[in-house]
C-alpha positions as CSV (number, residue, x, y, z in Angstrom):
1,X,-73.5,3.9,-8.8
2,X,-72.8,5.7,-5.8
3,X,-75.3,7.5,-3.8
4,X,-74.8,11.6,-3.9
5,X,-75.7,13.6,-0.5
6,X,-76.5,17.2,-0.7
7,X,-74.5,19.6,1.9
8,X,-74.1,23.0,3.1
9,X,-72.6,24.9,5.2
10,X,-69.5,27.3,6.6
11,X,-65.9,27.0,6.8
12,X,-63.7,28.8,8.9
13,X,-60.1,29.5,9.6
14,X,-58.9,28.7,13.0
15,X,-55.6,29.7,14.4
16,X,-53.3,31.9,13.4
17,X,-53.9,31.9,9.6
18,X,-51.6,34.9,8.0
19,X,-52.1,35.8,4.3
20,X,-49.3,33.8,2.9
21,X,-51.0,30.8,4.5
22,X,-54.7,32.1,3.0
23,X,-52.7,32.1,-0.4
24,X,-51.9,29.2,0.0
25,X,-55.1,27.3,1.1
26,X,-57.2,29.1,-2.1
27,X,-56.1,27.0,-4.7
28,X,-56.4,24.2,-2.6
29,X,-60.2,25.2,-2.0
30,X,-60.6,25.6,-5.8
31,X,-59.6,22.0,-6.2
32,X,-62.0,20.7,-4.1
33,X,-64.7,21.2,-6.6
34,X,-63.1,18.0,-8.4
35,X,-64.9,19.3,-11.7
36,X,-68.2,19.2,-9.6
37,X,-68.1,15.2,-9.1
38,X,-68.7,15.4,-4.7
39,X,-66.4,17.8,-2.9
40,X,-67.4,21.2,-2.2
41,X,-69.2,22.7,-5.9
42,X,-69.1,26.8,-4.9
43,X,-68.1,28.9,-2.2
44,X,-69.4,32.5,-1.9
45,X,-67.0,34.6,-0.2
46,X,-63.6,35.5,-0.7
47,X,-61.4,34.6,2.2
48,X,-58.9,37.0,3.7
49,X,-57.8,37.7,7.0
50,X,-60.5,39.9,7.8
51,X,-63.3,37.4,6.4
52,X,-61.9,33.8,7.7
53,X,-65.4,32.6,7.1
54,X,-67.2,31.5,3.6
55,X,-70.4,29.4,2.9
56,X,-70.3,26.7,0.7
57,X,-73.0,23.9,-1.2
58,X,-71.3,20.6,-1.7
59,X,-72.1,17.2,-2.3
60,X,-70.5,13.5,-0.8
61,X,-70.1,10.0,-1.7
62,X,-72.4,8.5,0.0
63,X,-71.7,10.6,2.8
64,X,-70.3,13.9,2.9
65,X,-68.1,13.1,5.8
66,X,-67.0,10.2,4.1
67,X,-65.8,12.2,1.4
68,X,-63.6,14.7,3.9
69,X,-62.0,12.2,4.7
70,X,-60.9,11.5,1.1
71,X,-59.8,15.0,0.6
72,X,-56.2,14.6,0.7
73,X,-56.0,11.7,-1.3
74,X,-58.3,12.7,-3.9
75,X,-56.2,16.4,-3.8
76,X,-53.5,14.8,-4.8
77,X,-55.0,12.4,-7.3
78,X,-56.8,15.3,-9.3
79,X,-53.4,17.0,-9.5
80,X,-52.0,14.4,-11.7
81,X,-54.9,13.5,-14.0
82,X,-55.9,17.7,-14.0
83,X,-52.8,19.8,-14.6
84,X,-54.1,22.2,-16.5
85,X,-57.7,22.7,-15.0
86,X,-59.0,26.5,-14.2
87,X,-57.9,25.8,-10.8
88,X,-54.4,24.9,-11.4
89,X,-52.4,23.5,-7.8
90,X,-49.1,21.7,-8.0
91,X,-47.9,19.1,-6.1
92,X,-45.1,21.4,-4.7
93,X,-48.1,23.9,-4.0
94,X,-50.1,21.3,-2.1
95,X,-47.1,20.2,0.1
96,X,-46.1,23.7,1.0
97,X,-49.6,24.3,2.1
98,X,-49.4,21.2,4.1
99,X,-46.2,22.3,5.8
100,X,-47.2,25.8,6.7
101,X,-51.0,24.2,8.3
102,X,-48.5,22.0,10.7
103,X,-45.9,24.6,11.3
104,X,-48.4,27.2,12.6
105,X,-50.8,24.5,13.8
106,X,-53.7,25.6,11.9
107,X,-57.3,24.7,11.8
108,X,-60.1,24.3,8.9
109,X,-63.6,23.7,10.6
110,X,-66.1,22.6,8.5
111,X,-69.8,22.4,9.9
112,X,-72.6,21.7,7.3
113,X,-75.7,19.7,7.4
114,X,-76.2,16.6,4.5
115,X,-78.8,14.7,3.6
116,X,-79.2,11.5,1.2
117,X,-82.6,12.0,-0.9
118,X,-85.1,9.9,0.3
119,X,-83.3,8.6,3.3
120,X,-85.1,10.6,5.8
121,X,-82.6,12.1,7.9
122,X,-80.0,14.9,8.0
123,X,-77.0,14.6,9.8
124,X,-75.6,17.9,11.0
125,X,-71.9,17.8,12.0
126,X,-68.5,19.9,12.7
127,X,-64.9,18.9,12.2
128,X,-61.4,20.1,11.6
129,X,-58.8,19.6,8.9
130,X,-55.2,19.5,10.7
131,X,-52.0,18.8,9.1
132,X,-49.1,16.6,10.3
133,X,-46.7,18.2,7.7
134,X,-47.6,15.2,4.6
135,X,-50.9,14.9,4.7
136,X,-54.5,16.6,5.5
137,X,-56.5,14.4,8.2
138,X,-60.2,15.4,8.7
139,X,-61.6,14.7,12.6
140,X,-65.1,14.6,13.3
141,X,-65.5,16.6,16.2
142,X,-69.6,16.6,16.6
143,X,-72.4,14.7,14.3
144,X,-76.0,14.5,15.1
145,X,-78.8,12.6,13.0
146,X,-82.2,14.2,13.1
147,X,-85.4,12.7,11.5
148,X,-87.6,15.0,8.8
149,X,-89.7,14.7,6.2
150,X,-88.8,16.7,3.1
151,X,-91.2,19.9,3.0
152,X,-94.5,20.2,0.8
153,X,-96.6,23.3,-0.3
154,X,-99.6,21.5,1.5
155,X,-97.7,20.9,4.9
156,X,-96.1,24.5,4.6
157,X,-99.3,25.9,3.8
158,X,-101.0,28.4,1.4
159,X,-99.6,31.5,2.9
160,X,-95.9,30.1,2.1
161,X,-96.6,29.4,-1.6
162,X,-98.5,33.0,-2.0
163,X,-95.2,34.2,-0.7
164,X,-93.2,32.5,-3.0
165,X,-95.4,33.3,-5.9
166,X,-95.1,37.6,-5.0
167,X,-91.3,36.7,-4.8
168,X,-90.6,35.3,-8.2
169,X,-93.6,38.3,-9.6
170,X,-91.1,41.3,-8.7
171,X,-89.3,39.4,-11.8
172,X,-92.2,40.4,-14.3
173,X,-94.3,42.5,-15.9
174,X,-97.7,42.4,-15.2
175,X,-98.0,38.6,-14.7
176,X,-100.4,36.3,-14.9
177,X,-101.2,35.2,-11.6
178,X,-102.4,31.9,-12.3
179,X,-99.7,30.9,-15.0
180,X,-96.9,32.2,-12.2
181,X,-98.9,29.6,-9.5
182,X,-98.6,26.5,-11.6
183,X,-94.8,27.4,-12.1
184,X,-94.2,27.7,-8.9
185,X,-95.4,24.7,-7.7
186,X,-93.8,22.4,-10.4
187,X,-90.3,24.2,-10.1
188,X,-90.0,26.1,-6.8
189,X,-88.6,23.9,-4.0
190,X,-91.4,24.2,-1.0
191,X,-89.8,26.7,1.3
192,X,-90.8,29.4,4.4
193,X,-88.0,31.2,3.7
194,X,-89.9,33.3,1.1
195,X,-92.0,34.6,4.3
196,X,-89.3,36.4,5.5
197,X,-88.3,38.2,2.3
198,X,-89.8,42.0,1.6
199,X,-88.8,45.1,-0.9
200,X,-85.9,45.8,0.4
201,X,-84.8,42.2,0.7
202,X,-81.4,42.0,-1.2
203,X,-82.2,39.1,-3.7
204,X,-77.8,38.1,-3.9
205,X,-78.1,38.0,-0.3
206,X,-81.3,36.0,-0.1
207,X,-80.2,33.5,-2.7
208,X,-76.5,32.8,-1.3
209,X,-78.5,32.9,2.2
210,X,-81.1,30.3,1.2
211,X,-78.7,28.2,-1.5
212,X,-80.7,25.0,-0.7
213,X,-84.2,26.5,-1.4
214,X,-83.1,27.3,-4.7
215,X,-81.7,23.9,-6.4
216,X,-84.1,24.4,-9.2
217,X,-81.9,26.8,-10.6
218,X,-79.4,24.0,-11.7
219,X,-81.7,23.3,-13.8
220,X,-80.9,25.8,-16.4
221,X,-84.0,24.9,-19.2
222,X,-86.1,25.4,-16.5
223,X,-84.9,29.7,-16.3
224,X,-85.2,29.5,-20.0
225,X,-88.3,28.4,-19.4
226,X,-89.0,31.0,-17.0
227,X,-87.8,34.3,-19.5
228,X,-89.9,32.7,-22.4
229,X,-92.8,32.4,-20.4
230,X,-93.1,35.4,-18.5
231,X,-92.4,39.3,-19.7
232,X,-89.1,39.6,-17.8
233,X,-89.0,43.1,-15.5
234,X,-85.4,44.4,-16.3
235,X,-85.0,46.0,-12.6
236,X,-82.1,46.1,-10.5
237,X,-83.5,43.1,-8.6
238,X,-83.6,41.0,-12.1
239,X,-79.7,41.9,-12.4
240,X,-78.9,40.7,-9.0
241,X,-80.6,37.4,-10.0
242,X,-78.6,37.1,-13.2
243,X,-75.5,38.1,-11.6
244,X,-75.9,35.8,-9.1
245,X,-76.8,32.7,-11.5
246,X,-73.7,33.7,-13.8
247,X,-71.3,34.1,-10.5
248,X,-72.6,30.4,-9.2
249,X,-72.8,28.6,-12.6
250,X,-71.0,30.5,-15.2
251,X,-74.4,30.7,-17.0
252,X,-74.9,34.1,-19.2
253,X,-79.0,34.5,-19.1
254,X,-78.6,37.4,-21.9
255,X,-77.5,34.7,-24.5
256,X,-80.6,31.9,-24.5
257,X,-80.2,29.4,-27.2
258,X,-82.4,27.1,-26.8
259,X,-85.9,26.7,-25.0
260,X,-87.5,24.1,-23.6
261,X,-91.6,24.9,-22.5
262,X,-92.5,22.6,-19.7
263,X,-95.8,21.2,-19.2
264,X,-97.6,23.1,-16.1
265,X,-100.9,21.0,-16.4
266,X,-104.3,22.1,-16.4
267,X,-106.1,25.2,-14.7
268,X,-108.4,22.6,-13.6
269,X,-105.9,20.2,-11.9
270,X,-104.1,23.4,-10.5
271,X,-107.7,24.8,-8.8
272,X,-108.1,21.6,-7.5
273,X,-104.8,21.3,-5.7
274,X,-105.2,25.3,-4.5
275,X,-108.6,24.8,-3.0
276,X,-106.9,22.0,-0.8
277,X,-104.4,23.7,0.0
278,X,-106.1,26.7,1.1
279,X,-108.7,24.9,2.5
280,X,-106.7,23.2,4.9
281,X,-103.5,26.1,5.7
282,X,-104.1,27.3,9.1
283,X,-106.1,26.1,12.7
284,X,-107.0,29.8,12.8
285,X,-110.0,29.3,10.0
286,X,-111.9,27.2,13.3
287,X,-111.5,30.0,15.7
288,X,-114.5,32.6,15.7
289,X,-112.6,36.1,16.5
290,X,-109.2,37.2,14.7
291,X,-107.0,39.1,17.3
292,X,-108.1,42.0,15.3
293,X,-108.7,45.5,17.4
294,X,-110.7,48.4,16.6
295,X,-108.9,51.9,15.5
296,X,-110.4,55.3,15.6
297,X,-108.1,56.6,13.1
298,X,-105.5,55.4,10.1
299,X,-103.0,57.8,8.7
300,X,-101.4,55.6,5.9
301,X,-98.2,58.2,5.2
302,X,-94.8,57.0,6.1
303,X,-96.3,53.4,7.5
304,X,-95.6,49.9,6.6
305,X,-98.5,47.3,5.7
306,X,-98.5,43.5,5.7
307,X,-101.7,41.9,3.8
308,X,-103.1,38.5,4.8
309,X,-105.9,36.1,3.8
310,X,-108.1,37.1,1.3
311,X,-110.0,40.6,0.4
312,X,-113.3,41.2,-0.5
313,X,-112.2,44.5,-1.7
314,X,-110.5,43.6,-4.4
315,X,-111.1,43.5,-8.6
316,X,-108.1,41.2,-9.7
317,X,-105.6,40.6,-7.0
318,X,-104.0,41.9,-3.6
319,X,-101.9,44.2,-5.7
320,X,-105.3,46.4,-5.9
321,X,-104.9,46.8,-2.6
322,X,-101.3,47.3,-2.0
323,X,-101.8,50.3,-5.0
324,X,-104.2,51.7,-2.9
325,X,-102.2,52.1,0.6
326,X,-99.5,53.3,-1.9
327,X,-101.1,55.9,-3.4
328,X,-102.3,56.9,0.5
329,X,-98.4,57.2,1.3
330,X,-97.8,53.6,3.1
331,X,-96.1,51.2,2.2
332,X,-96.5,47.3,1.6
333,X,-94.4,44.2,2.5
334,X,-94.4,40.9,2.1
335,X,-93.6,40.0,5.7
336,X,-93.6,41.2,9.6
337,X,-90.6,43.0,10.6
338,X,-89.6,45.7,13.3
339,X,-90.4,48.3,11.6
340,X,-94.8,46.8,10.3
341,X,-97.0,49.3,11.5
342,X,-100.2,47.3,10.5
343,X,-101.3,43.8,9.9
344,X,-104.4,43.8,7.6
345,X,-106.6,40.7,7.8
346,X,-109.0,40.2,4.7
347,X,-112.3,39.8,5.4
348,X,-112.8,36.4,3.2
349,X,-110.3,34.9,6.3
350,X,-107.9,32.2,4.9
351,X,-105.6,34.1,6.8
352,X,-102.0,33.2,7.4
353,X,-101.4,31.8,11.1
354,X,-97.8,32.3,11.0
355,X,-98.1,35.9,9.7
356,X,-100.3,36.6,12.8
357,X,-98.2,34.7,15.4
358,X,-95.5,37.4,14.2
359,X,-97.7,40.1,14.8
360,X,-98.4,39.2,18.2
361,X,-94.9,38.3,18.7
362,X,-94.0,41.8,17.9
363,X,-96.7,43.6,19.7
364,X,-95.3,41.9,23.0
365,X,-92.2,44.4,22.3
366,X,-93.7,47.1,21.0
367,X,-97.0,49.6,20.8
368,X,-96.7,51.1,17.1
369,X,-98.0,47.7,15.8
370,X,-101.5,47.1,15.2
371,X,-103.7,44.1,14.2
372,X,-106.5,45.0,12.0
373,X,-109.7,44.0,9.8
374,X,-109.9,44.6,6.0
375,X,-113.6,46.1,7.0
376,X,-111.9,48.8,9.5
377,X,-109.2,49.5,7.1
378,X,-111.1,51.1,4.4
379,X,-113.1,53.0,6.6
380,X,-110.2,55.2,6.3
381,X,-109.6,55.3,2.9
């Protein structure tokens, strides 16, 4: 059996592409799903002539640039063993396409990154799909390898997985923190990205954005798994996540049949694996003095707060807090932006290095950001 590689990436229409010719290409793009067996699975944009540009998530043979090279005569052989698919394309279809791409000397680019699982390298590359009137013939125009080793909560560090944790918790009510924890690390890929996400984050865009991070999510008894386990908080962002599930997969969350509860382990294997990880998340722990700076005065109305490391002031969790700046008028995020006012450190430290090099990073281009210790934080409350 054939090795699969993972991909993603963008393609883009180069040249002169009018809309009969984008007609034209669409159901050729909705063939190339080849009922989900390589090719490219999903893309999330509709093309047009004012958006030549779509994402897509795909998977190769092997290789993934093997497998664009096999396009054109795996179009044509899923044409005659699939005539009446949900994407149907006719041969006449296909070679009409193929005339008007050499006629008007048009251009697919493809650029994506694939990886094998547990090879250890990516290879990043761009080519073009050209036409010489018969047939589709894929170049490789650029291809890189680059080394890496597959992320872990423990290399990504503790301030990573809290952030993934406060992402999937805007999904319930009233969780239980250390229930949410243990299903995060067994089902949440290990991710950053979840550092860069706040309130206003739009979950569609975040998902399509950060496809990859989200693989879990083809696992569909593992969401079942999710909604039985957890009071589900019917917001707006909850819909975006459903909506976004049923557009990708076709899966309706409103109509579980069947559940499947996963084993999370034990609180005491899970408080073992935390204290390491927090333990050893951040250099910063060994250095005496947080870049912290003393303030005179706090008004909290109308400014935006970023919490990191860990409180004493607290009775259950950080939300304690975060109700508290809240009820002075601020507001609280889950990561460093333009428009963060103030950076609160706890006083336990713990706290999160990248979090702080942002900080600092934004101070260098701006005054109205400020650094500052749990201690002289409620000295204004």
């Amino acid at each position: 059996m054939a090795n699969i590689s993972s991909t993603n990436g963008t393609i883009t229409l180069k040249g002169s592409w009018t809309q009969k010719a984008i007609d034209a290409f669409i159901p050729v793009l909705d063939s190339w799903e080849f009922y989900g067996q390589y090719g490219i699975q999903s893309y999330y944009s509709e093309l047009s002539l004012k958006n030549k540009t779509t994402k897509f998530c795909g998977c190769g043979r092997w290789s993934f640039s093997g497998t664009l090279e096999s396009f054109d005569d795996w179009t044509r052989d899923w044409i005659k063993t699939n005539p009446d698919s949900n994407h149907p394309l006719t041969t006449e279809q296909y070679n009409e396409f193929l005339k008007i791409m050499s006629d008007k000397k048009l251009k697919i680019e493809i650029t994506f990154e694939d990886e094998e699982e547990g090879v250890g390298f990516r290879v990043k590359e761009t080519g073009v799909f050209t036409s010489d009137g018969e047939s589709l013939c894929y170049e490789t125009i650029s291809c890189e390898e680059e080394n890496y080793e597959e992320d872990s909560w423990e290399s990504l560090g503790y301030e990573n997985f809290n952030a993934a944790v406060d992402f999937f918790a805007q999904f319930v009510v009233n969780p239980d923190k250390k229930e949410l924890q243990k299903w995060v690390k067994a089902f949440v890929l290990p991710d950053k990205c979840y550092l860069y996400t706040d309130e206003e984050t739009n979950i569609y865009e975040f998902l399509e954005d950060n496809f990859t991070e989200f693989e879990f999510i083809e696992y569909f008894n593992v969401l079942y798994d999710f909604m039985y386990r957890f009071k589900i908080n019917e917001n707006d962002k909850w819909s975006a996540l459903k909506d976004f599930v049923t557009n990708i997969y076709g899966w309706d969350l409103d109509n579980v049949n069947e559940y499947f509860k996963f084993d999370l382990g034990s609180d005491e294997e899970f408080d073992k694996w935390y204290d390491v990880l927090c333990n050893g998340e951040n250099e910063l722990d060994e250095i005496p003095d947080y870049p912290t700076e003393e303030i005179t005065s706090l008004d909290f109305k109308g400014k935006r707060f970023v919490l990191t490391g860990d409180f004493q002031n607290i009775k259950d969790s950080r939300d304690d807090i975060k109700q508290l700046i809240e009820s002075k008028g601020g507001k609280c995020t889950t990561a460093i932006s333009g428009k963060t006012n103030y950076l609160v450190i706890g006083d336990f430290g713990n706290a999160g290095e990248s979090k702080i090099k942002k900080a600092l990073a934004e101070k260098e281009k701006r005054d109205d950001i400020k650094i500052i210790s749990e201690y002289d934080m409620f000295k204004f409350v």
